[in-house]
Backbone as CSV, one residue per row, in Angstrom:
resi,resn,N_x,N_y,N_z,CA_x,CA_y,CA_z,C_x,C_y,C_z
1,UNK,19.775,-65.297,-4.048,19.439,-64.917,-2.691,18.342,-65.840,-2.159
2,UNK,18.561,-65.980,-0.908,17.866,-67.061,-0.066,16.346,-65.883,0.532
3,UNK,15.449,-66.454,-0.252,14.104,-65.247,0.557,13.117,-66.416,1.231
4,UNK,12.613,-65.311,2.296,11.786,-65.753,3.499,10.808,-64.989,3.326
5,UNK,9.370,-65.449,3.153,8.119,-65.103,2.997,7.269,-65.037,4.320
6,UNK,7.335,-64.108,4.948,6.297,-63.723,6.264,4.781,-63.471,5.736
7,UNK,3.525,-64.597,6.165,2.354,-64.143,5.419,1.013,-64.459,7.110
8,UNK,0.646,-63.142,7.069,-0.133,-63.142,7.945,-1.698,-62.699,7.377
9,UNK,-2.656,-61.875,7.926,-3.717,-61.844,6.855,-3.796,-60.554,6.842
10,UNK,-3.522,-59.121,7.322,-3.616,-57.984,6.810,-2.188,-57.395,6.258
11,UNK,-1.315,-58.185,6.724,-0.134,-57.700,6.802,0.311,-56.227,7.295
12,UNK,-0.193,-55.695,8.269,-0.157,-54.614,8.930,0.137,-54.771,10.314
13,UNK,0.200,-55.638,11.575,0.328,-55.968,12.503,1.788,-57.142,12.768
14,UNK,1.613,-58.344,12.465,2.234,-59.643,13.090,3.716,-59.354,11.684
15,UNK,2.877,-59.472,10.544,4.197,-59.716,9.461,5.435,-58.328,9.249
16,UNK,5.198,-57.479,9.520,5.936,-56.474,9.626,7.116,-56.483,10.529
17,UNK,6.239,-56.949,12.076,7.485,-56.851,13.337,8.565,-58.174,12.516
18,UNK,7.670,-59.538,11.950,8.443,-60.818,11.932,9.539,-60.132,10.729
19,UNK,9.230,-59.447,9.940,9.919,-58.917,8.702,11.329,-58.104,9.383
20,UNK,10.878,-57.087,9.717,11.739,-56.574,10.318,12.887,-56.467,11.161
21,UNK,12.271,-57.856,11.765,13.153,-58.570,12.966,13.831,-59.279,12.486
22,UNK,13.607,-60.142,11.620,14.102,-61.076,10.868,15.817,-60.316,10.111
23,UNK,15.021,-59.379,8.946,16.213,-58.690,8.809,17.032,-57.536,9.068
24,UNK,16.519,-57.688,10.376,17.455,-56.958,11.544,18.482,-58.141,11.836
25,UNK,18.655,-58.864,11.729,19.395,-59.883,12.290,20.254,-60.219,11.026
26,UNK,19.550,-60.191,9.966,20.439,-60.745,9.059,21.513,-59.611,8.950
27,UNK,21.111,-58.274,8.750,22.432,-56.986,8.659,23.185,-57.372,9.881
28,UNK,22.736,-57.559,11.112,23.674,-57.944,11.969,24.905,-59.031,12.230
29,UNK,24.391,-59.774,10.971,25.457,-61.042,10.617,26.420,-60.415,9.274
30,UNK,25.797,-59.802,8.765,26.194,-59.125,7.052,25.939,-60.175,5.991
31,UNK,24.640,-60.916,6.068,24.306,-61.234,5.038,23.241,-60.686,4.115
32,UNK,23.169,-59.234,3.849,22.304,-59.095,3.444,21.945,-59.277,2.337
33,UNK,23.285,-59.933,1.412,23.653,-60.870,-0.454,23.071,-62.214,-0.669
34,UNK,22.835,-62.532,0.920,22.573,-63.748,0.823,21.477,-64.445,1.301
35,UNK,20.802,-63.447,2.496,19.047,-63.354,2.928,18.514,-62.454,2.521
36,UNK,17.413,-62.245,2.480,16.335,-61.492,2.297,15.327,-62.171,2.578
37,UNK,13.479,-60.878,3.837,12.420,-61.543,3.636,11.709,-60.153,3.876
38,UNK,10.747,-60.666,3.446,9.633,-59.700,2.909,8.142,-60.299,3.769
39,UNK,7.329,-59.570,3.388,6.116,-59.710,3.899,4.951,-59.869,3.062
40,UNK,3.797,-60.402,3.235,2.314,-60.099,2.461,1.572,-60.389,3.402
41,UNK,0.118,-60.424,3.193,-1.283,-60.678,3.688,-2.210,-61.952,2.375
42,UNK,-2.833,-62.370,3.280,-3.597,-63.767,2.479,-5.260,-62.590,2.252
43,UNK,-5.216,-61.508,3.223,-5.991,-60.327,2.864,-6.053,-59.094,2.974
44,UNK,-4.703,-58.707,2.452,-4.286,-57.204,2.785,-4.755,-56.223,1.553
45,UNK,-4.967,-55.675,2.024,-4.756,-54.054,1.033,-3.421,-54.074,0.559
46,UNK,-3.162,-53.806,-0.711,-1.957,-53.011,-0.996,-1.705,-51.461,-0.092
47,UNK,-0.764,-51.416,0.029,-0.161,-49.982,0.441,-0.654,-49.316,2.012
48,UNK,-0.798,-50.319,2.610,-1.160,-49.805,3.710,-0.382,-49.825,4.793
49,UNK,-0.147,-48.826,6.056,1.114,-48.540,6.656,0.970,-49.827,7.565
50,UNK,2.162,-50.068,8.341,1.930,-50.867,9.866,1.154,-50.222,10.708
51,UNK,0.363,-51.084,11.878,-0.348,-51.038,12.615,0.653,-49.693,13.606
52,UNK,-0.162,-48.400,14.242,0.475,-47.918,15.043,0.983,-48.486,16.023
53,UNK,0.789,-49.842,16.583,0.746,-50.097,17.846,2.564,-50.964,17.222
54,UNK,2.109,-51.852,16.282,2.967,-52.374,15.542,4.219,-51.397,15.170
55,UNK,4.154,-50.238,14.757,5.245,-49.372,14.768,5.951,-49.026,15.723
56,UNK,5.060,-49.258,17.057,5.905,-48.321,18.412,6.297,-49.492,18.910
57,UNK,5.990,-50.522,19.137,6.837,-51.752,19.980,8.040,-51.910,18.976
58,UNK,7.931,-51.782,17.442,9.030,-51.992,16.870,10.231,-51.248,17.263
59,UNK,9.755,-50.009,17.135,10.855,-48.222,17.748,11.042,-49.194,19.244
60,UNK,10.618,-49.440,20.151,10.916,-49.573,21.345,11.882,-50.351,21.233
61,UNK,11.850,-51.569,20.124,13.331,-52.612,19.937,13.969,-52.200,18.901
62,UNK,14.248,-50.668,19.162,14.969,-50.530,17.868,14.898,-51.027,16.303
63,UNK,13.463,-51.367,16.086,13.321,-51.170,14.721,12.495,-50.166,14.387
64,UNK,12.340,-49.889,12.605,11.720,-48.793,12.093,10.896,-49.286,11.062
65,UNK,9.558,-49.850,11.424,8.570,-50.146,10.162,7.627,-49.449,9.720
66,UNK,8.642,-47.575,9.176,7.813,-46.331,9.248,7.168,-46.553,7.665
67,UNK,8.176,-47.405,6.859,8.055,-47.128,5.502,7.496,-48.715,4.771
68,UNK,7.503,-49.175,5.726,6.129,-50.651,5.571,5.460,-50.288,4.790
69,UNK,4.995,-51.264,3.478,3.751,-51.182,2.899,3.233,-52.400,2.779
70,UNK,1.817,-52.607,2.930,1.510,-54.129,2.531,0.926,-54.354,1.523
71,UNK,1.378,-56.169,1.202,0.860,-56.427,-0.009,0.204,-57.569,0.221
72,UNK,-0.896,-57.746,-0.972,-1.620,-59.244,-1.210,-0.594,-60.339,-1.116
73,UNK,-0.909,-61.448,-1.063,0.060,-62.707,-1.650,-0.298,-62.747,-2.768
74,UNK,0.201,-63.066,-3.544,0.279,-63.576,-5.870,1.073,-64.635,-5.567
75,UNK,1.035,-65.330,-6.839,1.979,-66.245,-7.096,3.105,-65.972,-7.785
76,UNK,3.385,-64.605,-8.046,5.067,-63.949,-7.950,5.717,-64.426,-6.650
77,UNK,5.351,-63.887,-5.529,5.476,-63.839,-3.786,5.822,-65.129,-3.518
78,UNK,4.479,-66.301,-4.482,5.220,-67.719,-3.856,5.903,-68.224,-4.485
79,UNK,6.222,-67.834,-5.233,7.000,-68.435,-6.151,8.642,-68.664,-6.539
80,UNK,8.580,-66.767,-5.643,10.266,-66.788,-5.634,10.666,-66.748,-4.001
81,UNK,10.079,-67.373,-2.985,10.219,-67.516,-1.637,10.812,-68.723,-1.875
82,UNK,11.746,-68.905,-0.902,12.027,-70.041,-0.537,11.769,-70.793,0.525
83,UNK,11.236,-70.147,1.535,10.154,-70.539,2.642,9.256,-69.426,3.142
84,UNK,7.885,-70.210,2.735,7.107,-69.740,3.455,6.400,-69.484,4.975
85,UNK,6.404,-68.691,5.669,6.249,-68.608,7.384,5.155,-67.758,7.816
86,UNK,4.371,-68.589,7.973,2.662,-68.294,7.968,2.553,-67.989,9.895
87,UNK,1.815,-66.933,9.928,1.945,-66.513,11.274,0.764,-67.456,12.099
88,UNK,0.175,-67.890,11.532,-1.393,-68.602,12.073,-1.160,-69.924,11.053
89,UNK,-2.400,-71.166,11.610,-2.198,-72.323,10.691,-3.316,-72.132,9.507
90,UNK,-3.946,-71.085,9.716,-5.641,-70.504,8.991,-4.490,-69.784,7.831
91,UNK,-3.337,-69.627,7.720,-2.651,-69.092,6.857,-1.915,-69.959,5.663
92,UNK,-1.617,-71.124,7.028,-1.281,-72.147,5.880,-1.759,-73.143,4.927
93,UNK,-3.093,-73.046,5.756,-4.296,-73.688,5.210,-4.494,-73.054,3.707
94,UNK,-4.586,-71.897,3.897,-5.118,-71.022,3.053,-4.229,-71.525,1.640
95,UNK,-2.747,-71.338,1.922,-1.870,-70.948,0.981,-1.671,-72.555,0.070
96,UNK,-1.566,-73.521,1.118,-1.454,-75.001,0.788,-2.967,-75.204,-0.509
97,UNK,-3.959,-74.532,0.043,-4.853,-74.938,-0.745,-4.988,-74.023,-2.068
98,UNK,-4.310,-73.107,-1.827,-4.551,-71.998,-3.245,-3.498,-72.366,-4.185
99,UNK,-2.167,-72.687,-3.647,-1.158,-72.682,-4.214,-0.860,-74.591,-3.938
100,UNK,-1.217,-75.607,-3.999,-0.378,-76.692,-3.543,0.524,-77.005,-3.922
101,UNK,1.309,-76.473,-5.147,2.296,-76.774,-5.576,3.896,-76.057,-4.875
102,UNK,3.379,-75.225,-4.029,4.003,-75.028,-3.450,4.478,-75.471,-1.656
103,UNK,3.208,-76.557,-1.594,2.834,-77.105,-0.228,4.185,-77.267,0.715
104,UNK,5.399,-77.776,0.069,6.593,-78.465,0.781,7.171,-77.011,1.234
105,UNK,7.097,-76.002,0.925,7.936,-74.985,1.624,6.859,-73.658,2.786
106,UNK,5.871,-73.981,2.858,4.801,-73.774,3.669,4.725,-74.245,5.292
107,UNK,5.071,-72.972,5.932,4.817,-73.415,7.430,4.434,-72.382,8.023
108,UNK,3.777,-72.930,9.085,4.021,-71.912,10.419,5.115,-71.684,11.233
109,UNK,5.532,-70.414,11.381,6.855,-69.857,12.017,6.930,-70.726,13.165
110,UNK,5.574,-70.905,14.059,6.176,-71.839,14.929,6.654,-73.114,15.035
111,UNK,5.791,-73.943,14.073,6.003,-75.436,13.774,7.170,-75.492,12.946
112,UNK,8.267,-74.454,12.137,9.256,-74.512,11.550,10.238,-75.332,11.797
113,UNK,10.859,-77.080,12.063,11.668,-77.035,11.990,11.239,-77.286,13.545
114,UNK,10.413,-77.745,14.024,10.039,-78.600,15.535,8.393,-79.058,15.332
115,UNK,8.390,-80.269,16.333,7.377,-80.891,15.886,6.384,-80.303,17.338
116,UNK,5.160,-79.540,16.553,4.512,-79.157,17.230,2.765,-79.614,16.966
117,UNK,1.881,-79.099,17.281,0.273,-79.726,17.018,-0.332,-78.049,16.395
118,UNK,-1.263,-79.076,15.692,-1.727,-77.558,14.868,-2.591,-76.542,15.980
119,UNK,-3.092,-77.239,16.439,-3.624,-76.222,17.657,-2.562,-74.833,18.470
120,UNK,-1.280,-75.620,18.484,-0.308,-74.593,19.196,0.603,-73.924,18.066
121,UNK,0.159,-73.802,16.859,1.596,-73.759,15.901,0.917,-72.006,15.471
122,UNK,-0.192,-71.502,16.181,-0.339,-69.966,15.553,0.213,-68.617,16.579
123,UNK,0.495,-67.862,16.400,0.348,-66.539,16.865,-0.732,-65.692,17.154
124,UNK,-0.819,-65.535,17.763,-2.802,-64.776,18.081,-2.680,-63.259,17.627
125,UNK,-3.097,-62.592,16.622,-3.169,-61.468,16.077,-3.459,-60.409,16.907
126,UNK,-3.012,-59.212,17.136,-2.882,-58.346,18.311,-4.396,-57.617,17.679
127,UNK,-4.461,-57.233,16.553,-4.806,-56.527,15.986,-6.071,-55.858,17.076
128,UNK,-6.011,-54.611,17.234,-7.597,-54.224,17.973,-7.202,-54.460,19.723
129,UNK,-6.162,-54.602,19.739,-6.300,-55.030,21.325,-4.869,-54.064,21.737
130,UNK,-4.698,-54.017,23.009,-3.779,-53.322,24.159,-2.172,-53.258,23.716
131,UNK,-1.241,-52.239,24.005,-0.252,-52.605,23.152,0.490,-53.468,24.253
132,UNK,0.402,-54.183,25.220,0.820,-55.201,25.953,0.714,-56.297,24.906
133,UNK,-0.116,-57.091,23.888,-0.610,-57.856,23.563,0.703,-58.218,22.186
134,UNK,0.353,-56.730,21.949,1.830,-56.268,20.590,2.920,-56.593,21.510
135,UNK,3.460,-56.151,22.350,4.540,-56.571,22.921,4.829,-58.145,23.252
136,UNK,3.518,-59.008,23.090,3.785,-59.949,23.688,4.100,-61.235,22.387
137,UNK,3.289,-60.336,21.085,3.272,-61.344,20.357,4.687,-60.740,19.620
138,UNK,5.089,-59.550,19.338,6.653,-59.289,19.362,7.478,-60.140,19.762
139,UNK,7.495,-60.217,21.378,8.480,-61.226,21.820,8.102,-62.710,21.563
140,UNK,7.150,-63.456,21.328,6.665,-64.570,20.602,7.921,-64.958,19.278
141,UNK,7.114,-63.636,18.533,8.068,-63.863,16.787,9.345,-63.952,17.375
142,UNK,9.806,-62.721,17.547,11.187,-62.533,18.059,11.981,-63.959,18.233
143,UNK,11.595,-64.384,19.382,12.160,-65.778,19.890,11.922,-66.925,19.035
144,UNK,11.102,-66.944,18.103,10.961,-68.223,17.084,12.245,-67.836,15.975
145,UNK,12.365,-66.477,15.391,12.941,-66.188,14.122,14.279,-66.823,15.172
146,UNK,14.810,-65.850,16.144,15.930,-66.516,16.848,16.239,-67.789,16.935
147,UNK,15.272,-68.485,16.975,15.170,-70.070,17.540,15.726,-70.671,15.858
148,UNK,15.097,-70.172,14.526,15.208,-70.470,12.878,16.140,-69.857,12.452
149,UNK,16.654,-68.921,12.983,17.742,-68.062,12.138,19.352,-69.360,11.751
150,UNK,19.516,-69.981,12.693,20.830,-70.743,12.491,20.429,-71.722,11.092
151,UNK,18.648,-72.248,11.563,18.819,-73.067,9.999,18.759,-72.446,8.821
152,UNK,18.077,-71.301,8.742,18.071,-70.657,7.735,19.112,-70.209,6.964
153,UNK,19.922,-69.607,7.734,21.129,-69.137,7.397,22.047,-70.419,6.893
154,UNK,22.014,-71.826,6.948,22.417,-73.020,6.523,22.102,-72.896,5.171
155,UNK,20.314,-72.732,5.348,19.936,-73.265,3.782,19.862,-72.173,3.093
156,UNK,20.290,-71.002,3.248,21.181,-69.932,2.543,22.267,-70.415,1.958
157,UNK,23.237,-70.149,2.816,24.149,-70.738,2.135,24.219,-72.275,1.208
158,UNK,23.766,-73.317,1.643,23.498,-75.012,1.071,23.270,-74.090,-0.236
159,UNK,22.053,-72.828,-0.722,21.644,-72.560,-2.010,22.734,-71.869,-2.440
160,UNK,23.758,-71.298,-2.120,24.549,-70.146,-2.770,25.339,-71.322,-3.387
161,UNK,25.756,-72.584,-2.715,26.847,-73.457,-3.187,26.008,-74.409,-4.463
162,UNK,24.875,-74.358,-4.596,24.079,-74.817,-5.375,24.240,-74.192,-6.522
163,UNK,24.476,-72.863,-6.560,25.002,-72.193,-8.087,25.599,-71.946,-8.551
C-alpha cells in the first residue's frame, strides 16, 4: 500500500481535515488496497481529539473526524510513508533535519509537485482563531490534495507494479 503522511505540529487542527479529505477521495475512487494516509504532529500529544472547530467544518463537508486521535511523529511514521506532506515549511525543516535520511520524500502539501518559494509553500494554522479561518484553510488543503491526488494515485499504482 501506497501511504501518505500528513504532519502538522499538534495534529489536532490542519492534519486531520488534510487526512480525512484525502481519504475521502480515495474511497471515492475505491482504492482503499492501494492508498492510505494518516496523520501525526512534529508536537502532538498522543490521543488527543480534533480541534472542535476542525470537527464541524469537517461535518459541514461531509466528513467525520469524531474518532481522530493524534500522534507524535517516530521513525515508524517515517519510515513506512511514502510521502511526506508537511502542512507548514517549519515542518519540513523540522523533519529533514531529524530524520535526513528520509529528506527526498519530504514536502510541503503546497510545494508538492509545483515549483513554489518557501515563503508561500505553508498553510497558516487556524488554531485559536474564528471558524471562518478553519473554513478557509479547509478549502486551502482541500484544493491542493485535489490538485496531488492524480499524481499520487500514479505513484500508487507505479508501486503496486513494482511488486
Amino acid at each position: 500500500m501506497y501511504k501518505v503522511l500528513f504532519v502538522c505540529t499538534a495534529n489536532i487542527c490542519r492534519t486531520p481535515m488534510a487526512e480525512s479529505y484525502f481519504n475521502h477521495l480515495v474511497e471515492q475512487e475505491g482504492l482503499e488496497e492501494l492508498i492510505g494516509a494518516e496523520s501525526a504532529g512534529t508536537w502532538a500529544f498522543d490521543g488527543a481529539s480534533a480541534a472542535e472547530l476542525s470537527r464541524q467544518v469537517c461535518a459541514e463537508n461531509g466528513l467525520d473526524v469524531s474518532q481522530h486521535r493524534s500522534q507524535s511523529i517516530d521513525l515508524h511514521l517515517m519510515k513506512s510513508a511514502d510521502l511526506v506532506l508537511c502542512m507548514a515549511q517549519e515542518h519540513k525543516n523540522d523533519l529533514a533535519r531529524i530524520f535526513p535520511h528520509f529528506r527526498e520524500k519530504i514536502f510541503t502539501l503546497k510545494e508538492f509537485q509545483q515549483r513554489i518559494s518557501a515563503e508561500f509553500a505553508s498553510i497558516a494554522d487556524p488554531y485559536g482563531k474564528a471558524i471562518e479561518q478553519y473554513r478557509e484553510t479547509f478549502g486551502i488543503i482541500a484544493r491542493e490534495i485535489r490538485r496531488i491526488f492524480p499524481l499520487v494515485r500514479q505513484q500508487a499504482q507505479a508501486k503496486r507494479c513494482e511488486v
